[in-house]
Structure formats: C-alpha cells, structure tokens
N, C-alpha and C positions, 0 to 999 in steps of 0.2 A: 180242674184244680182252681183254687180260687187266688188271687192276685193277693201276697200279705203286703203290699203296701194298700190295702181296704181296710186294715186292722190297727186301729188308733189306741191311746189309752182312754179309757174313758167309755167305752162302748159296753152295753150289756151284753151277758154271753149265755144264753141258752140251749136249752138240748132240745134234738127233736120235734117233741112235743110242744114247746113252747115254755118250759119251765125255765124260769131263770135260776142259773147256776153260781152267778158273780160278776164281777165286771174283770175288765182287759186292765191290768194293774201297770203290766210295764211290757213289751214289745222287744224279740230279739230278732236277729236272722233267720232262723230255725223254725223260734215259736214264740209262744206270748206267756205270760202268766195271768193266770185266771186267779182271783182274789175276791176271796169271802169275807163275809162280814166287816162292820164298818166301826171302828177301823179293822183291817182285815186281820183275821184271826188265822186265818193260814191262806197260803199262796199257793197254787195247783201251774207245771207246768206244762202245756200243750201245742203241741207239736202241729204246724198248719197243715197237713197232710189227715187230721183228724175235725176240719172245718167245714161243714158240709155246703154252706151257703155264706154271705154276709148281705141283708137285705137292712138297708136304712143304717141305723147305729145301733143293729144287733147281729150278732153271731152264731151263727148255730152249728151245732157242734154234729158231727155223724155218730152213731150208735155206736160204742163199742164193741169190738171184735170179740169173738166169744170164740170158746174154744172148745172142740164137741169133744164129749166123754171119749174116754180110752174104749178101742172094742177087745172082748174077751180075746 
C-alpha cells in the first residue's frame, strides 16, 4: 500500500501503461481527485487503495477490477 502523504496536488497521474490520465486537482483523507483537462473539465474521484505505485511526481493508478461474466 502506498503512503497518501506521497500524493500532492499537482502531480500527474497515469495508468499502468504509462498514459496519462490528469493531474492530482485536490487531495483528501480517503482519496484524491484526478482532474482533466485544462481548466479541468471534469474531476474523477480516487480512492488510494486504487494507487498502484507513486514514482517521482507521477501516479500510477492499478487496472481496474473487472468483473467476470455471470455463469449459466
């Protein structure tokens, strides 16, 4: 689990791969909001339990949880 005093505003936040997805807009107990476009055009809230790493002033986020098909 990673330490959310690592997680500032201002830091870019990407997925997995390396895409970046937005930056760190504003920072709670919980989670952060991740905020697109400049000025941001929508806020995304996430939860640090869904943080996979923080290296340097980026964020990377873990894959979302998928949810396997219903069986017959």
């Amino acid at each position: 689990m990673i330490d959310p005093g690592d997680i500032h505003e201002g830091m870019t936040v990407k997925d997995r791969e390396g895409r970046k997805l937005g930056t760190v807009s504003n920072v709670g107990d919980t989670h952060f909001e991740l905020g697109q476009g400049s000025p941001a055009r929508r806020d995304y809230m996430v939860h640090f339990h869904r943080v996979e790493r923080v290296q340097g002033r980026e964020v990377y986020l873990a894959a979302a949880p998928t949810t396997p098909p219903p069986e017959d």
